[in-house]
Each structure stands twice: as C-alpha cells, then as structure tokens.
Residue, then its C-alpha position, 0 to 999 in steps of 0.5 A: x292601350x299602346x302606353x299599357x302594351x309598351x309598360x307590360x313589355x318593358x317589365x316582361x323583357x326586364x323579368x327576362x334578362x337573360x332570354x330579352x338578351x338572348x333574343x337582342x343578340x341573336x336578332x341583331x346579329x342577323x340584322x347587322x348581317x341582313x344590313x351588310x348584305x342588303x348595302x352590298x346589294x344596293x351599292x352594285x344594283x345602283x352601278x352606274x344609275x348616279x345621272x340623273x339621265x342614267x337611263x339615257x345613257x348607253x355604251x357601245x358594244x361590237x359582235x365578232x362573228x365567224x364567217x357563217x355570221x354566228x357571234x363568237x365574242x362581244x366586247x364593250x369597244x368600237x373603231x375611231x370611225x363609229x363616234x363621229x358617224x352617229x354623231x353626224x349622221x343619226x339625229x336621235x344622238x343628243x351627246x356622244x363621247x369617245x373614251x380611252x380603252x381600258x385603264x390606263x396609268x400616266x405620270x402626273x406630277x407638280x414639280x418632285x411630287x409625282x404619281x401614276x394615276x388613273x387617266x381618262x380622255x373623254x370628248x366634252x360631251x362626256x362632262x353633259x352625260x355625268x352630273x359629275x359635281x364641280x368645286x372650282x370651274x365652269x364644267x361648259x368650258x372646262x374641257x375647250x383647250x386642248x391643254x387642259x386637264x380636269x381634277x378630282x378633288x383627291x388627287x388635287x389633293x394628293x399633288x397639292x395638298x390643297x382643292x383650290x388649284x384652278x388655273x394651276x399647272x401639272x406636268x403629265x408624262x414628263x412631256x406635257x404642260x397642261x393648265x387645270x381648268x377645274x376640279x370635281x367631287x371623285x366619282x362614287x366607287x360604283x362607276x365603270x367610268x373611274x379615273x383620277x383626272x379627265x383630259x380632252x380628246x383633242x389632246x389625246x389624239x396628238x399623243x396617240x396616232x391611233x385615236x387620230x386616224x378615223x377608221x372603221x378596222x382600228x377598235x381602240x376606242x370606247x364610246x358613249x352615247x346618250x340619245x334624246x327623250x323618248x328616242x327608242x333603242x332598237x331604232x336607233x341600232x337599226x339605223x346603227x346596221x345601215x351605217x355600218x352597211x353604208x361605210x363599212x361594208x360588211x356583211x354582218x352588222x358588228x356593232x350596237x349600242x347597250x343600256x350602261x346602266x345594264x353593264x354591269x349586271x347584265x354584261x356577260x355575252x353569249x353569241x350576242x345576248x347577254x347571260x347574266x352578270x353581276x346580277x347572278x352574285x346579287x340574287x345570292x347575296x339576297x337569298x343570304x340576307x333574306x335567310x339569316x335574317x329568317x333563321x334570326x327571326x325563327x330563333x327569335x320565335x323559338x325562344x318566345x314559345x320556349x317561355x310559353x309555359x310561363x306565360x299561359x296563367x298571364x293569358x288565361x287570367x287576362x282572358x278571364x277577366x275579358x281581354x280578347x285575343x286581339x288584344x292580347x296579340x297586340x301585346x305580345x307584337x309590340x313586345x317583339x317590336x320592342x325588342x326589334x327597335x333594340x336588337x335594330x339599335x345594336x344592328x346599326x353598331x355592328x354594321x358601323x363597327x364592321x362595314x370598314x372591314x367589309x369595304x376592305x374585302x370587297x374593295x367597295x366604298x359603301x356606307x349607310x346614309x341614315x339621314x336620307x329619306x329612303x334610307x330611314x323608311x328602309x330601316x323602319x321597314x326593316x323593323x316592322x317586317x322582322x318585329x312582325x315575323x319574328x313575333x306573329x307566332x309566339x302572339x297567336x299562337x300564345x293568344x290561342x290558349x284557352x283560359x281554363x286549360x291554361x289555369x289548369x296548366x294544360x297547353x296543348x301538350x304534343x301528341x305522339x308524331x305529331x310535327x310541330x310548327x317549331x320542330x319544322x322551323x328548327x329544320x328550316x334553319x338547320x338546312x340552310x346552315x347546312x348548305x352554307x357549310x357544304x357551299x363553303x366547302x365546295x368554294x374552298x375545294x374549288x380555288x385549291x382545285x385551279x390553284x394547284x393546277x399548272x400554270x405552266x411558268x416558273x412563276x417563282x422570282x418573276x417580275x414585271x414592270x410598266x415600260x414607262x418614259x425613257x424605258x421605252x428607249x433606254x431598254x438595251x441599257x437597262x437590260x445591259x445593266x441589269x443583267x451585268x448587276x446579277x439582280x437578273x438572268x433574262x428579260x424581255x420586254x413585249x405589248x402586254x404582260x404575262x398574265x393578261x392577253x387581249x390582242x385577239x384575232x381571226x383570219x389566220x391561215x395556215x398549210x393544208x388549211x380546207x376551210x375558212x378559218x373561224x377560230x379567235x388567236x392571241x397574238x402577243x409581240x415579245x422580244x428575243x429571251x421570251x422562253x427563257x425568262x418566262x420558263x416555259x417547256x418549249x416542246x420543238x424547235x427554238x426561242x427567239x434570238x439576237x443571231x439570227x435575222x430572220x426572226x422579225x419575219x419568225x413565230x412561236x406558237x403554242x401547242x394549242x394552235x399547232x392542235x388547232x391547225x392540226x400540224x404535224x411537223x409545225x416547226x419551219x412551217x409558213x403561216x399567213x397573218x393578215x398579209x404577212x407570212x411567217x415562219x414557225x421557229x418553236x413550239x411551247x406548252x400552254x400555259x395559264x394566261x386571263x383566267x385560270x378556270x378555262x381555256x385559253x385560245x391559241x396563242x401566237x408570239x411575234x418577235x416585234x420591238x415596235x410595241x414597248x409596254x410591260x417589261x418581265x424579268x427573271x430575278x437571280x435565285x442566287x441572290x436575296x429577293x429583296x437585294x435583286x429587287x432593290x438593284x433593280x428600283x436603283x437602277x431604273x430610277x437612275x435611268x427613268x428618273x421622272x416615273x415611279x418604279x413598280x415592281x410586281x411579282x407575277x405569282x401575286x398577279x396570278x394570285x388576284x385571279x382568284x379575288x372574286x372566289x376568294x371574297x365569295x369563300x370568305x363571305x360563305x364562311x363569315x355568314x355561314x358561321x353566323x346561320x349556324x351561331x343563330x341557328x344553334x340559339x333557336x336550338x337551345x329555345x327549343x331544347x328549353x322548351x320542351x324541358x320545361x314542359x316535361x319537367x315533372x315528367x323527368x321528376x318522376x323518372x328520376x325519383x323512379x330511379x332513372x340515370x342522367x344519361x337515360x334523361x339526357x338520352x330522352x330529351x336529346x334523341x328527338x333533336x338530334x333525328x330533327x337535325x338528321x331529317x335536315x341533314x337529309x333535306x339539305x344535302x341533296x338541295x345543296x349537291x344540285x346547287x353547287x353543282x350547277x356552280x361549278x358547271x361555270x368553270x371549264x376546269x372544276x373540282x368535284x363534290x367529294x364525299x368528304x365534303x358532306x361528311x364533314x357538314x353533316x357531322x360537323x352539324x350534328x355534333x354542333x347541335x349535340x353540343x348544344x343540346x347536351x348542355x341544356x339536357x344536362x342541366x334539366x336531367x341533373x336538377x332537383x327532382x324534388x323543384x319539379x313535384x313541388x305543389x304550386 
C-alpha cells in the first residue's frame, strides 16, 4: 500500500511541477528559517551546559545593599578573601577556583611573533570543573609550576604555526618567561569563561598585589565553585551568610552562589532576584521559527486545496470504486511527506549556504551536526511534524468529498458569509507578517531614536589606546611627542576608557548632607586635559592642570552628582570619599557612558596618575585621519616596541553599543521579508483557488458583457477585506507588544502613526499586487475554455 501511495504522489507532484515546485520553495524557505532560528536557539539554551557536571557547577555572585538593607545592584564577583574561606571552612565544596576579572588582553609572544590575546588566571581546580579536551600534557599537573601556561590549540597555532609545542616557551608581557606544560581543544564559543591560554593563579598573584592580599573589601576576583553530588544550594548560601557573618562582619549578607549554567539566561537582577536574561531573546526567536514555519505550512495547505477541484473526480471515482477515506487520507499525507523530505533536502542547503553569513552577524560559532543521533531524530521530527501540518488539511478535507457531488463536480461550494478555514489562515498569516513589519519599524525607530541623542563629547577625531608596556611609564614622552608631531591637540591617560565605567561606589558624603547616603557614584581616575580632550561642556569652574598642585587632592563632578547632592554653589565645595576629602574644582554636562538607553549614575572624576590603563587622545582636525593615526603607531611603536599598536575610534565604540538592536533589526527585517514572501505565496493559492472555482461563473459574465476590471474588481475585493480584517487584528496585537519592548528602555521613542501606516498599506499593496496578477489572468482568459462541455 506505501509503495502505491508513494508511486501516486510521484506522478501527482510530476503532473504538477509548477505548484510541486511552488509548494518545494515556499516550505523549504521556512524550513531553512525555522532551522537558523532553532540552531540559534539551541546554541544559547546550551551556554555554559558542555561539562559533564555543568549542573554542579556555580558562580559567585554579590548584592550591594543600601543601608535599609534594600539590594541596589548584584554583580557576578567576590573579594580575594571568599575562595579560600569556603574552600576551607564549608565541606560541601568539592573544587573551587578563583578567576581574573573581566577580559583581559596580554602580550604573548614567540620571539618577533606576538600578539595580545585573550588571558585567564584560574586555580588548578578550574581544569576539574571543565572537561576542557587536552591534545598534548597531563591536565593533573599541567598547572602545578607557577611558571607554566596552558594553550588553546589556536593560538599554539597563531605563535607557532604548529599544535605540538609541549615544554616550548613564550614570552607573556615582554616580562615573563613562561614553559608550555599543555595545549587544549578551544573552548566551544557558547562559554562565559573564554580565553586563549590559561595560566596558574599562583602567578598571577606575583604580578598583581590585588589577587595577593586576601581580603573581605577588595572585589577583583571571580570565583567558581563546583559542590559535591546531592549537596543542596540554598544550604550551602545559608552557611555562605554565616561565613560572611563570621569574617566579615556585616550586617547584611552580600554574597551567594548562583547555577552558571543560568548566567547566562537568567542573569539580569533586580534587588537581587533575577528578571530574566538571554532567555526573553530565546522565547522571541522560537515564537519566530514556530510562525514562519506556520505561514510555511499554511501556504502549503493552501496551495493543495487551490488544486482541489482537480482533484474531486480522483477521490470521488476511487471512493466508488471502495477506497475509504483513511486511505485515501493516507494518500494525500504521504504526498505532503514527500514533498516535506524535498523541500527538508533544499532547507538543509540554504542552511549550509547561509549559516556563515548568520554566524557573522550573530558573532556565533554554530553548526548542524547532521551525524549526531538527536541531531538526526530533530530533523526526522521536523519533517513528520511540518509533512503532518501542512498536509492534514488538504487530506481530510479532500477525503471528505462525497463521491457523487463530486462526479457531478459539486464541492462544497461556499455560501454567502460563510468563513473558510483558508479565508482564516490566510489572516492567520497576514497578521503575523504585519506585526513583523511594524516590529521591524519601531526597532529602526528606536536605534535612530538613542543614536541621534546627545552623546555629550565630541566623539569626532577621538581615539583611545590600551596603555601597555613601557606606555605605562614612558607617558610624558609619548605625550611630549605626539603632541610636538601635530598628530594630536591633547591627551590624557586615566583607568578606564571613555565609554565604559564600572568603578562604582557608595558612601560618599557631602555638605548639608541629612541622611545617609544610598546613591551608587562612578568614580573615574584621569590626568590633567581630561575636558579638553574629551570636549565635554564644562558648566562652572575649571579642568584639571599641571599649575596647580592641589589638584591631587581636587575633583570634577557631573551635573547629575551636584542634582543629586543637591548643591547649589558646587564648585570650591569639600566632599568626603571614603577617607579622603576633596575639593570640587569644576562641574560638567553629562555625557553617555555603558549604555545609551538609561541613565548613567553620577559621576566623579579624581585626577590620579597611579592607575595608568587606556590612553584618549584628540587627533589634529587640521591634519588627514589617516596622517595623524599613522604618526601616532610609528611613534608608539618606537617607544613600546614589544606590543601591538591599537588604535580605535571612540565613535566606532559608541557604535558597538547599539550591536544587540542592530542584529535584532537585521534579523526582523530578513525574517519578516520572508513571512510576507510565504505569505504572499499562500495568497496567490488562494486567489487560484477561487478562480478556479468560478471559472464559468466569469465565463458567463464576461459573454454577458462584463469588463476585466468588473471581473478583476470581483475576484480581488474579498482578498483584499481578508487583508484589512488582518491589518485590524494585527495592529492593536503588535502596538501592545512593541510597547511593552520599548518600556525596556529609560530613553525610548514612540509608535508613531507613520509606522502603522506604512505596514498597513505596505501590506496591502503586496497582497494587491499579488492578487492583481492572478485576477488579471483569470478575467482575461477565453470565455469560451470555461463553458466548454467536459
């Protein structure tokens, strides 16, 4: 009976290349679409899940709380003191391991061959937490020297042009020699912990007096912790409180340990509970793959029943002659399988031709495994899934014809008002293309929106280096330098670079102060030209500067933190930060720093040489771009001869801000774009079907003296009030929903009006073109085909 079915559809879809085909490329392009989508998803739903005991594994995390004991922020860290006290005092800790902060970017090199690459300093635990896959050494002693290093199996690759380097060695920092005791499989791109070569812990604290002294105040550190089988959490941060309790003394607990596999999709706090995370962009990119593979599916269904008419003498001779409706609905499901496992076939090609592209934008590394087992039962998933949906409808719905209406070629014509299923998949489909467009749009709307707001700098001709290596010490020469070559007017170096700040703090006091301060500062260390180079407004008083000694014990505030003290007369006020007290010598204008869709928290600059990290300069707008850039690599090179010299513009920094809403506008417009290509292929099903159906009916018309644009005007009118009915379902759905999108965002655009309109007729004269064309062709046939005798 299969082999029949099978022989049967093969001649059908044969007979029908042009629909067959029609059907192919309109499921397979929301295949291919629903596979990108789901990949994506299953890439960041797999984040930090690779170890085996993955589930074990957790991170620390610390509350910062006012003094009513309310949480004002949680950040993934801990103090050098925390690793070592649960390591020694709390006996549900199988492995722990103390981490370096952040990113951070160190010279490493093999004779001339040198780059900065990504470092981390780990404990040796860190290796038995990760089953990180070693190609040379033992992974029980790789990190026991002090003076060891670990590579990946890139970078080994990158210095050396070879894997096999084993007990080679590298220069780190221009400083170090360092032996290479193993090399390691790179770690898959969906780990928070990323790096390029790990080094021991023990030598990372001979080169940073931080990491050395163990203390409860000092939060530089990351620490993992992997506990024993079956010890339970919520106990273990109980015991974690008493510790703090215990060593710390204070009066709120801070710090707790959180699943990191959950980091990354539940990793965003409000006072203390998590709010969500990666896990809200996963839910959108599933509702996305679900529906284009459901207008897919919908279109496919539409163009099957657009052939019903053809099909009716089929079932009602077979049905004469005994076939039963099972069997027939058989047949006409493994019709639609067939053309599933073809249209899966042309899917698994658009995916392999596109995901290159796709892990460009996303900045991912994913890939199909077709050869792993759950990768396969996915895919078979897929098609008996999509091969069932999309033909159930056209099978029982074909199979339900009765023989002699059929034979006398009556198929359950539609009565007046009557409401089709297809009429309601056909708004079905159209609504959620609408909504695409008009999320699109708001998306746009919204990154123009915060682009064009103020940065508050003269970002144009302002650059930044890393302060690397001789820099450190070698600044007032390069300054003198550079600023004698005329590639640059003014510079500065400071602690951390213009656009990211994350030296927050709380505690600060100030005059006619009447309660305790709760209010997080930023605190940033500069050197003297810092308004200058930056061009910031500076509203009262003065920049910092070489004439006047006092400015070591002097700041600069914004004009956020004199709203927030609630000053008056800011400038030659006294503040108290932590211990010290300093003098107020100038206010600025806030300027955009982290993020460009909230607030920043006030902001207080010290003039601090001890903290050299990132150099800003201003470039000679009387000079060529690339002149003054090029001045300013040959110079540094000469006088920091061992590192790299990297030059970036802040306007490009200010510009990766906007990456996440970027990618999320790109992906709307691609995936939109082909909702409302499917979508216009279900229409033109549709528009066939009914044509066909009152095909003698415009016969008769037309012999009767009926124009073309009288039959066109007939057969389009209908689609055209399904498309408006949408437009009306759509809209109100799509407002409610990019509304609530936008609440995100301290600083948001609007929905204009503008927006709707151009969805609404923008739709509408998609599907009018669409429908216009087969209207055309069926009010402009032979009248003369359709009255014919059969």
């Amino acid at each position: 009976m299969f082999k029949l079915n099978l022989t049967i559809a093969l001649r059908n879809l044969w007979k029908n290349k042009v629909s067959s085909f029609i059907n192919v490329i309109g499921l397979a392009i929301g295949l291919a679409a629903c596979l990108m989508l789901l990949i994506y998803v299953f890439y960041e739903w797999n984040f930090d899940k690779q170890s085996k005991n993955a589930d074990s594994i957790y991170t620390a995390l610390t509350n910062v709380r006012d003094n009513s004991g309310k949480i004002m922020v949680t950040f993934e860290g801990t103090t050098t003191a925390f690793a070592p006290a649960l390591k020694e005092e709390i006996p549900e800790v199988k492995y722990i391991s103390r981490l370096n902060y952040g990113s951070d970017r160190n010279l490493i090199a093999n004779g001339q061959n040198s780059f900065k690459k990504l470092a981390k300093f780990a404990d040796p635990d860190f290796l038995k937490m990760y089953d990180y896959q070693f190609i040379y050494g033992d992974p029980g002693t790789a990190m026991s020297d002090p003076n060891s290093i670990i590579l990946t199996e890139g970078t080994a690759q990158t210095l050396f042009g070879s894997k096999d380097v084993l007990n080679k060695t590298i220069r780190f920092r221009d400083q170090f020699d360092l032996k290479i005791t193993g090399v390691i499989k790179d770690p898959p791109a969906n780990s928070s912990n990323q790096f390029d070569y790990l080094i021991p812990w023990s030598f990372y604290q001979t080169i940073d007096a931080d990491a050395k002294d163990i203390n409860w105040t000092n939060y530089s550190i990351n620490a993992l912790v992997s506990l024993n089988p079956g010890a339970n959490v919520d106990v273990v941060n109980t015991k974690i409180a008493a510790l703090l309790k215990k060593h710390d003394n204070q009066k709120y607990p801070a710090q707790f340990l959180y699943p990191l596999s959950k980091m990354h999709l539940y990793g965003k706090f409000e006072e203390g509970k998590s709010v969500g995370g990666a896990i809200e962009k996963i839910w959108l990119f599933m509702g996305l793959a679900i529906g284009i593979l459901l207008i897919a599916c919908i279109n496919f269904m539409n163009m099957a029943t657009a052939k019903s008419e053809k099909r009716a003498k089929e079932v009602g001779i077979k049905k004469t002659i005994g076939a039963t409706r099972s069997s027939l609905i058989l047949q006409f499901l493994t019709e639609s399988l067939v053309l599933t496992i073809f249209s899966v076939l042309m899917a698994i090609a658009l995916v392999e031709l596109c995901l290159p592209a796709f892990n460009n934008l996303l900045g991912t590394d994913m890939h199909l495994p077709y050869l792993q087992g759950y990768i396969l039962l996915w895919i078979v998933g897929i098609v008996l899934f999509t091969g069932f949906v999309a033909g159930s409808y056209p099978a029982f719905y074909l199979s339900s014809f009765n023989p002699v209406e059929t034979l006398r070629r009556k198929t359950g014509k539609a009565k007046f008002l009557n409401i089709g299923f297809r009429q309601i998949l056909i708004v079905g489909q159209f609504c959620f293309t609408i909504m695409l467009i008009i999320a699109t749009l708001v998306i746009y709307k919204q990154i123009q929106y915060v682009k064009n707001r103020p940065l508050g700098i003269d970002a144009n001709a302002l650059v930044e280096m890393p302060q690397d290596g001789a820099l450190k010490t070698r600044f007032n020469e390069l300054r003198e330098r550079l600023l004698k070559s005329g590639a640059v007017t003014s510079m500065y170096y400071s602690y951390s670079g213009l656009a990211h700040h994350d030296n927050n703090f709380s505690g600060m006091r100030w005059p006619g102060m009447k309660e305790e301060n709760t209010v997080l500062f930023n605190k940033v260390f500069t050197t003297v030209d810092f308004i200058k180079t930056t061009g910031l407004k500076l509203t009262d008083g003065r920049d910092f500067s070489e004439k006047y000694a006092s400015d070591s014990a002097a700041v600069l505030i914004s004009k956020s933190a004199v709203k927030t003290m609630g000053l008056t007369d800011p400038v030659g006020k006294v503040l108290q930060v932590f211990s010290d007290k300093v003098t107020v010598i100038g206010v600025f204008e806030d300027y955009v720093w982290d993020s460009p869709y909230k607030a920043n928290n006030p902001m207080i600059v010290n003039l601090n040489k001890k903290y050299p990290n990132v150099i800003t300069m201003r470039l000679n707008a009387q000079r060529g771009l690339q002149e003054n850039v090029e001045t300013i690599e040959r110079i540094t090179k000469q006088l920091n001869p061992a590192y790299p010299v990297e030059v970036s513009f802040i306007s490009s920094v200010y510009g990766d801000m906007f990456k996440q809403e970027k990618i999320l506008g790109v992906l709307s417009n691609i995936f939109g774009a082909l909702a409302v290509f499917i979508s216009c292929l279900g229409l033109f099903g549709l528009v066939a079907y009914s044509a066909e159906q009152r095909t003698k009916e415009f016969g008769v018309r037309k012999v009767l003296g009926a124009s073309v644009y009288s039959l066109m005007q007939l057969l389009s009118l209908s689609f055209i009030k399904m498309i408006a009915f949408a437009i009306l379902i759509a809209v109100p759905l799509a407002y409610y929903g990019m509304g609530i999108w936008l609440q995100k965002f301290e600083f948001h655009t609007s929905i204009s009006w503008w927006i709707i309109t151009v969805a609404a007729l923008g739709t509408l004269l998609i599907a009018f073109l669409t429908v216009s064309y087969q209207a055309y062709k069926t009010a402009t046939s032979n009248p003369v085909d359709a009255l014919k005798y059969e």
